[in-house]
C-alpha positions as CSV (number, residue, x, y, z in Angstrom):
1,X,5.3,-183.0,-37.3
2,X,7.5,-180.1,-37.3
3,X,4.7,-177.6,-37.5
4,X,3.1,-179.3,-34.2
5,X,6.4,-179.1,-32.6
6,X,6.7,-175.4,-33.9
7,X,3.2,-174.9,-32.6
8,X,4.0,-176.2,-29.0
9,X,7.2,-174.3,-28.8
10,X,5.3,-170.7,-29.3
11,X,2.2,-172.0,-26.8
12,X,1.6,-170.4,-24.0
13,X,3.8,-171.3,-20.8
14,X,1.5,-172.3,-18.5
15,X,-2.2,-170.8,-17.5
16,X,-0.9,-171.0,-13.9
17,X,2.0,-169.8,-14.1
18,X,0.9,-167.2,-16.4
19,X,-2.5,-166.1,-14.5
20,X,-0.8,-165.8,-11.4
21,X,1.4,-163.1,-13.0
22,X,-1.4,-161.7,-14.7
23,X,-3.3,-161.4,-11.3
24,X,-0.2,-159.7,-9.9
25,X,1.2,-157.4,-12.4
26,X,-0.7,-157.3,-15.5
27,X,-1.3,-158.4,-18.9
28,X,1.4,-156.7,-20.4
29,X,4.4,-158.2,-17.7
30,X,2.4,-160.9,-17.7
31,X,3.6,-161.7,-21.3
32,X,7.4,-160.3,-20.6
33,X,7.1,-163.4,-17.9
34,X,6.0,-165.7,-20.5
35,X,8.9,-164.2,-22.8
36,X,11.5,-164.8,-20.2
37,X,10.0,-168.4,-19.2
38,X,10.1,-169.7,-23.1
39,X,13.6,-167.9,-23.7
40,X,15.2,-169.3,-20.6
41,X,14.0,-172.2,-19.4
42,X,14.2,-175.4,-21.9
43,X,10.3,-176.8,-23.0
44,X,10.9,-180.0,-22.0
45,X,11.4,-178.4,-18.4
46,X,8.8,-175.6,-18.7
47,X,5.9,-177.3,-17.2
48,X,8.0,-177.9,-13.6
49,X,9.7,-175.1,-13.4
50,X,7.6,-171.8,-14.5
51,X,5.3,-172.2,-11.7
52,X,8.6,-172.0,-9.8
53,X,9.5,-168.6,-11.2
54,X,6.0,-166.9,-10.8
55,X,6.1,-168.2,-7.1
56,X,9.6,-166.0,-7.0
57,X,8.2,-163.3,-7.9
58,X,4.8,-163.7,-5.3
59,X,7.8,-164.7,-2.9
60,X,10.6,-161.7,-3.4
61,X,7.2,-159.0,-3.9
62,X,9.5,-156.0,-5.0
63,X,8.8,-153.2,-6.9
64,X,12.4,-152.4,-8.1
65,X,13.4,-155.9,-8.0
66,X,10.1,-157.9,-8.9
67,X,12.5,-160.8,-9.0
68,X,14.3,-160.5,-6.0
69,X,17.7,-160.1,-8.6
70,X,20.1,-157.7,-6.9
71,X,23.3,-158.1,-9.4
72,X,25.1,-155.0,-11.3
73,X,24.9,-157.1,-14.7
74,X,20.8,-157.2,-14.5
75,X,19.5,-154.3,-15.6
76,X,16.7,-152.7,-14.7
77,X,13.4,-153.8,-15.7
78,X,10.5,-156.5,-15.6
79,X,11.8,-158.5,-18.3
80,X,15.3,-158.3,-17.1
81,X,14.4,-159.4,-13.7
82,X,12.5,-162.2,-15.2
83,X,14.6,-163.5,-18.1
84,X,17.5,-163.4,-14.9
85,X,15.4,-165.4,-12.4
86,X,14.0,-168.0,-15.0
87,X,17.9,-168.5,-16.2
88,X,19.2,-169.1,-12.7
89,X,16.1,-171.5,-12.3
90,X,16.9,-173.5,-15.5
91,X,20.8,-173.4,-14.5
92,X,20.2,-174.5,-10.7
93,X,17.7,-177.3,-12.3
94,X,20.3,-178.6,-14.7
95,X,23.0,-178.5,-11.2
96,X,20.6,-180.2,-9.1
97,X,20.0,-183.0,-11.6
98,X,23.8,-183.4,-12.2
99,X,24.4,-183.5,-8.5
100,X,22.2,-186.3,-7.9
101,X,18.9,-184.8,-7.7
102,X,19.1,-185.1,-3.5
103,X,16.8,-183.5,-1.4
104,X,13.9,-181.2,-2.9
105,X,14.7,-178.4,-6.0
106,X,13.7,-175.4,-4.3
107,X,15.6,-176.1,-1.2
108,X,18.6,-176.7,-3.3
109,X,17.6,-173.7,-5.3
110,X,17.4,-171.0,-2.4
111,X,20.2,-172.3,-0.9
112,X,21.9,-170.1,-3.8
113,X,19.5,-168.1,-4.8
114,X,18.3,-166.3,-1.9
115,X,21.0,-167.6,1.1
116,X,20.2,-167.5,4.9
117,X,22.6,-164.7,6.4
118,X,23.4,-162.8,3.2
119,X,25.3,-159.8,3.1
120,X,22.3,-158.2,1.4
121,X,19.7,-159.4,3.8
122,X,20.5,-157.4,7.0
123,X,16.9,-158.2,8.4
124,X,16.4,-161.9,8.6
125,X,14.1,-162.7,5.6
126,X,15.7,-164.7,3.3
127,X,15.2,-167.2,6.0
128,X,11.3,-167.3,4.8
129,X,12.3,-167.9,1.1
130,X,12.2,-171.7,0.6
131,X,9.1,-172.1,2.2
132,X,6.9,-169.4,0.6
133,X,8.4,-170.6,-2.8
134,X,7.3,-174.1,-1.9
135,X,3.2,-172.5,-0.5
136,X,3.4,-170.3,-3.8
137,X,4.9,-173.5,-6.4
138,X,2.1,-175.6,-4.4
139,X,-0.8,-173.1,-5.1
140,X,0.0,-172.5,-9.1
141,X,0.0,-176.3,-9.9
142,X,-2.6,-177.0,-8.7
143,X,-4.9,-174.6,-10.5
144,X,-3.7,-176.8,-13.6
């Protein structure tokens, strides 16, 4: 029993989650996405909320900030930008769930994570966020 659980633990995240990376930015930050995904986000939760954090990344597009994670403690870097956007997914997740689950996740979640009128968003487009996360989430489940 422990070696299946073992075995499940260091599986894969998700092929759709995973591919769409792969499509995106290649095998090798494909698999720093799948580090950050299995370090940050609890198993139990992985199969909801990965296909959340690749659709971040389709969503923000950045090449400096792949993640859309503007913050002086994240350091540069793909992994970085990924561990820190799969970590304020898992955290938002657990809020949303304590708060009463009410209303849709990613709505709650780019409420915080990407805000309408933000200092750092001098032209409009966080205002776009929620729903291209929602078109992106939508697209990767269902190529399960």
């Amino acid at each position: 029993m422990k070696f299946i659980l073992a075995l499940l633990l260091c599986a894969p995240v998700l092929a759709d989650g995973y591919s769409a990376i792969e499509t995106k930015d290649g095998k090798a930050n494909a698999a720093l996405y799948q580090d950050a995904v299995n370090v940050n986000i609890r198993p139990e939760c992985r199969a909801k909320l990965a296909p959340i954090v690749a659709a971040i990344r389709y969503a923000e597009n950045g090449k400096k900030y792949q993640y859309g994670i503007i913050h002086k403690r994240c350091k540069p870097g793909y992994r970085n930008q990924a561990g820190w956007c799969a970590a304020t997914v898992q955290k938002n997740y657990d809020r949303w769930i304590k708060a009463g689950s009410k209303g849709d996740f990613i709505t709650f979640l780019g409420k915080r994570y990407c805000p309408v009128g933000a200092d750092n968003d001098p032209t409009g487009l966080n205002k776009h966020w929620i729903k291209n996360v929602k078109f992106y989430t939508a697209k990767f489940r269902s190529t399960i």
